[in-house]
N, C-alpha and C positions, 0 to 999 in steps of 0.2 A: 336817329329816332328819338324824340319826347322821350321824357321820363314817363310818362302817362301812357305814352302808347307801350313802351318795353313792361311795366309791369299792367299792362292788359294782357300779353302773352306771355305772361311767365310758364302758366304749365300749357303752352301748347305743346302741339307733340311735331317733335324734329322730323320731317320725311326723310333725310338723307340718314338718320342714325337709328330711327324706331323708338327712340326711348325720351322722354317725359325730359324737356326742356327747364332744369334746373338753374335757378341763379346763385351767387355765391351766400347769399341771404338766407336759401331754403335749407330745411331738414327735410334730409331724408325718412321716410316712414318707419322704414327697419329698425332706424337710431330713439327714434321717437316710440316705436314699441318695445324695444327693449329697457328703456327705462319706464315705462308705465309697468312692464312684470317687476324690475326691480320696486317702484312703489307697491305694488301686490304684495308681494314677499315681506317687505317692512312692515305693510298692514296686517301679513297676517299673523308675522313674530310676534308686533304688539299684543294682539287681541289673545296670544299663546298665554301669555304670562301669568296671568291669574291662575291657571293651570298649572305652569311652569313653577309656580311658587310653593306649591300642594306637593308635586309630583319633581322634589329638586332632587334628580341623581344621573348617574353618570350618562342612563338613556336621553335627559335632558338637556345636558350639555353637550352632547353629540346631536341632538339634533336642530339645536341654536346654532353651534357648528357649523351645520351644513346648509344650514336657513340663510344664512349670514354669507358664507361664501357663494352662496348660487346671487343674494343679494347684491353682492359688491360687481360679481360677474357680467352681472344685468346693467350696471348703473355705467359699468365701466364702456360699455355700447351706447350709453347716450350724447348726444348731439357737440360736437366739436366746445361748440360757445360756452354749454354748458359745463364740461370738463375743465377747459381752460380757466373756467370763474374758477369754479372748486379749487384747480390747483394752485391756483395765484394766495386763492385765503388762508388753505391750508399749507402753503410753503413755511412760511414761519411759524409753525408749528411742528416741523421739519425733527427737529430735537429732541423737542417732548416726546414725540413717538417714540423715537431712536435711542435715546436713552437707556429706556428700562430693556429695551430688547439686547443692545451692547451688554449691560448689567450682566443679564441673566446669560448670556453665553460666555461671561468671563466666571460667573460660577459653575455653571457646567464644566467648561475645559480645565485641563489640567493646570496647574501654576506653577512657575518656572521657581518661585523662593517657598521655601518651607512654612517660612514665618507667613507668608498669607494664608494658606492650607488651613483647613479646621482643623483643630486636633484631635480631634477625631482618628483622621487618616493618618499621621502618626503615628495614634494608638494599637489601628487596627495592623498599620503595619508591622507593628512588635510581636502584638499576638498570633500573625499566621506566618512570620517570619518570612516575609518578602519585603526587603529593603531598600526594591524596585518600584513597590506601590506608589502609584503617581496618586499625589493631594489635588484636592479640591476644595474651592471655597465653599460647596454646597454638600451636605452629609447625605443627601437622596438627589443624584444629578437626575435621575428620571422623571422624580417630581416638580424637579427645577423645569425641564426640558416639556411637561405636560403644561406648566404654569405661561410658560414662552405663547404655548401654541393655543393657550386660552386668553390672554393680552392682543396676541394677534388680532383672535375673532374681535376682541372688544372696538378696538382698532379700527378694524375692516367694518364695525358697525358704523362708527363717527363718519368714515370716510364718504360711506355709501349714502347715509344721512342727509350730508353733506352735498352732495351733488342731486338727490332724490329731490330735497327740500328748498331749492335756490329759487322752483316754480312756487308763488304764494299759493295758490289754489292747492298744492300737494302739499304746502307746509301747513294751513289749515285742518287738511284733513288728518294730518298725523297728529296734528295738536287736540283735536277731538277724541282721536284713540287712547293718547294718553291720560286726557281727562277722564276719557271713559272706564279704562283698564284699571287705572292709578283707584282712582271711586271705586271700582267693583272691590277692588285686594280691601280696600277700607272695610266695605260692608260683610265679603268676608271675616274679619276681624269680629264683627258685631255677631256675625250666625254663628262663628264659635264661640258666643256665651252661653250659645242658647241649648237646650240638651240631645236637641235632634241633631244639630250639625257637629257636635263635641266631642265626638270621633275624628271627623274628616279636616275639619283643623287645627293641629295640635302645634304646642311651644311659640305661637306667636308674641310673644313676651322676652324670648332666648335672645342671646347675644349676638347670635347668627340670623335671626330672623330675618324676612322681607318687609316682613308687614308694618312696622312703625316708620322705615325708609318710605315705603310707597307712602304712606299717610299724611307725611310729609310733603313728599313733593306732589302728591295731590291735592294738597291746600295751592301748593305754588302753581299746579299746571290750571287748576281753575279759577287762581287769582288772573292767570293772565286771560282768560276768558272772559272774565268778567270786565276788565281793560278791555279786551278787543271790543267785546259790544258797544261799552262807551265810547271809547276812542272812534267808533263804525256812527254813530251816530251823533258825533260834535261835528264828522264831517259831510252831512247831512244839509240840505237847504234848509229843512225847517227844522233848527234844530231847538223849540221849543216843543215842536210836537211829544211828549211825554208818553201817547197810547200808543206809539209802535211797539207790536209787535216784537220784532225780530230783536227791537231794546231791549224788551221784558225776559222775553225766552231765552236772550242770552245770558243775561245779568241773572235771573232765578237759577240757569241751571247752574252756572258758576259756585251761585250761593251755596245749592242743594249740596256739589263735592263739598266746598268747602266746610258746611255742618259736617255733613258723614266724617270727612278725613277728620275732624276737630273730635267728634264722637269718639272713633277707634281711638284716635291718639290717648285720650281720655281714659278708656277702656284698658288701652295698656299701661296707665299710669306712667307716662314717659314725659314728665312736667320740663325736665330740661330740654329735654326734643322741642316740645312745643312755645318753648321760649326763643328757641335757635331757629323753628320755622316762620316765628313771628318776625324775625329779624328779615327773613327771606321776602315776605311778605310787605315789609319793610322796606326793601330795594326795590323792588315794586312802584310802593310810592311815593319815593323817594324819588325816581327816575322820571315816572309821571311829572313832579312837582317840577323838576328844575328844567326838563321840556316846556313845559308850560312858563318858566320865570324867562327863559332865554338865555341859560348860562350854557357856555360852550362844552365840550366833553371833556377835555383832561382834568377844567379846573373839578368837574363836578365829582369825576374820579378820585381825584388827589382830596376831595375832602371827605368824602366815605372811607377811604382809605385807611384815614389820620383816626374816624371814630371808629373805622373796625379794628385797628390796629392798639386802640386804646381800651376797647372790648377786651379783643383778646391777650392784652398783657393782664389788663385784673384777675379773668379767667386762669389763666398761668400761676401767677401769683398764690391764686388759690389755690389753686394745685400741690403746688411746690411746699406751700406753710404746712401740707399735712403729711411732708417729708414723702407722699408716694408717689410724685414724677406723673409720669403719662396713666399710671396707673387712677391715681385721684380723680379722673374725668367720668371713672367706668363706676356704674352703679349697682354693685353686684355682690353677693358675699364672699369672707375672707375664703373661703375653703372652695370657691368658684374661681378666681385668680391668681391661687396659689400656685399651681404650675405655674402658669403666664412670670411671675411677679421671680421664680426662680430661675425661669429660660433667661428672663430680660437682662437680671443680674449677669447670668452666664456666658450671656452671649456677647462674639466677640465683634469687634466694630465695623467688619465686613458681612456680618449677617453669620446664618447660621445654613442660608439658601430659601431662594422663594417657594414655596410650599412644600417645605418640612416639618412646619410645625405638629402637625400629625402624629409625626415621628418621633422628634423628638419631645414631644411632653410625655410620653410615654414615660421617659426614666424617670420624672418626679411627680410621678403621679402615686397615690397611694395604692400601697396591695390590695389586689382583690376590686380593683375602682370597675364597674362594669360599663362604660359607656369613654369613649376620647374624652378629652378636656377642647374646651373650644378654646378660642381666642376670644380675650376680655372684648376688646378694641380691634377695628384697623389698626391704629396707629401704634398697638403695642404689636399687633403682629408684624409688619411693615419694622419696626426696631430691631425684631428678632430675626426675621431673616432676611432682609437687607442692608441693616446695621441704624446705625438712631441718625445719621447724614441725611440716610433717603428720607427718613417726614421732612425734612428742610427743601432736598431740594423736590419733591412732591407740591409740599404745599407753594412753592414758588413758582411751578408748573398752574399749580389753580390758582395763583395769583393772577397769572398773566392770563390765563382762561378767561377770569371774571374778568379785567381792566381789559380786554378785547373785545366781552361781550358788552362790559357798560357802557363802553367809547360810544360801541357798535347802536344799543338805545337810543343814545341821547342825540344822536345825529343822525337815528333812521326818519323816514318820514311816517305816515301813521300806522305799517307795520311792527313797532318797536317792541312790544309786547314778546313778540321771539327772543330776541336777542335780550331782553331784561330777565324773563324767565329761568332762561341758562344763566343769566347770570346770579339770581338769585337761587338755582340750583346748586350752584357750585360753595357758592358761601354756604349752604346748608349739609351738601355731603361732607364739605370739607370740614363742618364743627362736628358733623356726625361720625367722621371717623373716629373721635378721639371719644366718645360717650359707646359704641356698639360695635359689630363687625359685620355690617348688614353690607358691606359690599363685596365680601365672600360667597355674596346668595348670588348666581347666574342672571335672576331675574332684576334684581336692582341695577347690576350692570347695564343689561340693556336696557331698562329705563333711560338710564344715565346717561350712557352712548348717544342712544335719541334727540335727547332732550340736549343735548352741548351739540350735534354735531345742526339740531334744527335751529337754534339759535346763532351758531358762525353762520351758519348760510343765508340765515335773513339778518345777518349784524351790517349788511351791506346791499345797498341793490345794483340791482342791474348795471347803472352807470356807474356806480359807486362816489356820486356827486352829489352831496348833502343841497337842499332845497329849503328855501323859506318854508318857517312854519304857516305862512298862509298857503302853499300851494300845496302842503302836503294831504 
């Protein structure tokens, strides 16, 4: 039989068997509908969040949770080809995953030498006089053991992402939501100046907050909007035509997040934030450019690299001349990071356990203090309970994020705008850990999940065979 005659009867129906004449090319329906409910589920976590950012407690973390797991359920039923890309990109990412989760169950268990053990457990075992008391790296393994099973989710977000987002039409659509959602937290920000809304959103200024993260990478999520439209209409026949349409609509609304997100950031006076976003914005078109010049991807890597690297040593630098370490990045008063600034001292090089902080600032907090003590920073919490190694090797975790995703730009064809995004994502959480601790909020997490796990997945297409820039 012809080729042309065999796929004329692809779906005839078998008489000898009853059932719908498959070829090894076809998806099945079932596979094909279960990842459209896993896209459902994505869309509707996203569109949660602005809520989720209001209403951040333990009700909302259980039911990110459960959003997320029925998500990853769903995706994990989609179509062989598709699974198999996923797992090919995400293989060497293999470690990164696996890392923190090893970590945290070697603070959990027991430790066979003393000298690892907090001392904690030493102490407590003098005072109840059991000299059986097995030590632990972690002073609250419970909390350590909560932190485990919320990494997971974050996890299971990237992965689901990941495999959801490989279809352009479905990566589009999530990138829309995030524009949309990232925008709405912004102008949130704005109706909390105002006296009617000034109840319903409070402390978006705090150290923990959502809202100057989202603000952030709602300038990045509709930078790359703004790209796409362009980038959608250079590959256009007439691409002098100037009154389209679907140019205009895109590139305004882009503009429109990016005013708002510029507004709030404004609002909340977070001038280094928005110098760090600008950097982001920055890679952006920077990626743009050397697409356009025809420089290949490593070298265009390797020379971002050399100036971000020369960034953030001056950054450092300054840091360090005002003798406060990781503390100097954080913009806050002395009597706000004073615990922080006494754990950091205190703590021992193995951490103190990942989400104990809680706990332990408790002992150097002043009497009578009515409220926890936050964490200054990520990266000073990240010091304190899993010792000052892990910002090393974290940050070298989002090294390789970014140089995956930038590669991933510069050699897409005219979808690159994903894969730059996350890229320019990651440079921005990553300076933002060390200025705030906004990725203690649930909701920024899954931003963030999103947004890296839509970017891996369109860092590559289909064939994964880079294309002349004329055909792309």
């Amino acid at each position: 039989m012809s080729k042309t005659a065999l796929e004329s009867h692809v779906r005839r129906w078998d008489r000898h068997q009853g059932q719908p004449f498959v070829t090894a090319n076809s998806t099945p329906a079932s596979k094909s509908h279960g990842l459209s409910i896993a896209h459902w589920l994505l869309f509707a976590l996203l569109a949660a969040t602005p809520i989720l950012a209001i209403a951040n407690g333990a009700f909302a973390q259980n039911m990110v949770a459960f959003v997320a797991a029925m998500t990853v359920a769903m995706a994990a039923r989609g179509p062989e080809a598709e699974l198999a890309s996923a797992a090919q990109l995400l293989k060497q990412f293999l470690p990164v995953f696996l890392l923190p989760v090893v970590w945290m169950a070697l603070q959990i268990f027991p430790v066979p030498a003393v000298s690892l053990a907090n001392p904690i457990w030493s102490a407590t075992s003098i005072a109840l006089n059991q000299p059986s008391l097995p030590g632990r790296i972690s002073v609250d393994p419970s909390a350590t053991l909560q932190s485990l099973f919320r990494y997971l989710v974050d996890v299971s977000l990237v992965v689901s992402t990941v495999i959801i987002t490989k279809d352009r039409h479905r990566a589009e659509t999530i990138l829309f939501v995030l524009c949309a959602v990232t925008t709405f937290m912004s102008v949130e920000v704005l109706l909390g100046r105002l006296g009617l809304f000034a109840g319903m959103i409070s402390e978006t200024g705090a150290a923990t907050s959502p809202f100057p993260a989202a603000a952030a990478l709602a300038m990045l999520a509709n930078g790359a909007l703004v790209v796409r439209a362009l980038e959608q209409h250079l590959h256009q026949q007439d691409i002098h035509n100037l009154a389209s349409p679907r140019l205009w609509v895109g590139v305004l609304s882009g503009l429109f997040g990016i005013a708002v997100a510029f507004a709030a950031m404004a609002t909340l006076e977070r001038g280094t934030l928005l110098a760090v976003t600008g950097c982001g914005l920055a890679v952006l078109v920077f990626i743009a450019a050397v697409r356009r010049l025809g420089f290949r991807s490593w070298p265009s890597a390797i020379l971002f690299s050399i100036v971000a690297a020369m960034t953030g040593v001056m950054a450092v630098s300054h840091s360090q001349a005002g003798g406060l370490g990781l503390l100097g990045f954080v913009n806050l008063t002395p009597e706000a990071v004073a615990p922080a600034r006494h754990l950091l001292a205190d703590a021992s090089m193995l951490g103190n356990g990942i989400g104990t902080f809680g706990l332990t600032s408790i002992t150097y907090q002043e009497f009578g203090a009515g409220a926890l003590a936050t964490p200054p920073s990520t990266a000073v919490l990240i010091a304190i309970e899993s010792g000052r190694l892990a910002i090393v090797v974290l940050a070298s975790f989002a090294a390789l994020i970014f140089l995956v995703s930038f590669r991933g730009a510069v050699r897409r064809g005219r979808d690159f705008f994903f894969a730059a995004a996350a890229a320019a994502g990651v440079l921005v959480v990553l300076s933002e850990s060390f200025l705030d601790s906004s990725l203690s909020s649930p909701t920024i997490r899954i931003i963030v999940a999103v947004m890296v796990g839509l970017g891996l997945a369109q860092s590559v297409g289909r064939t994964g065979v880079r294309q002349p820039l004329g055909e792309r």
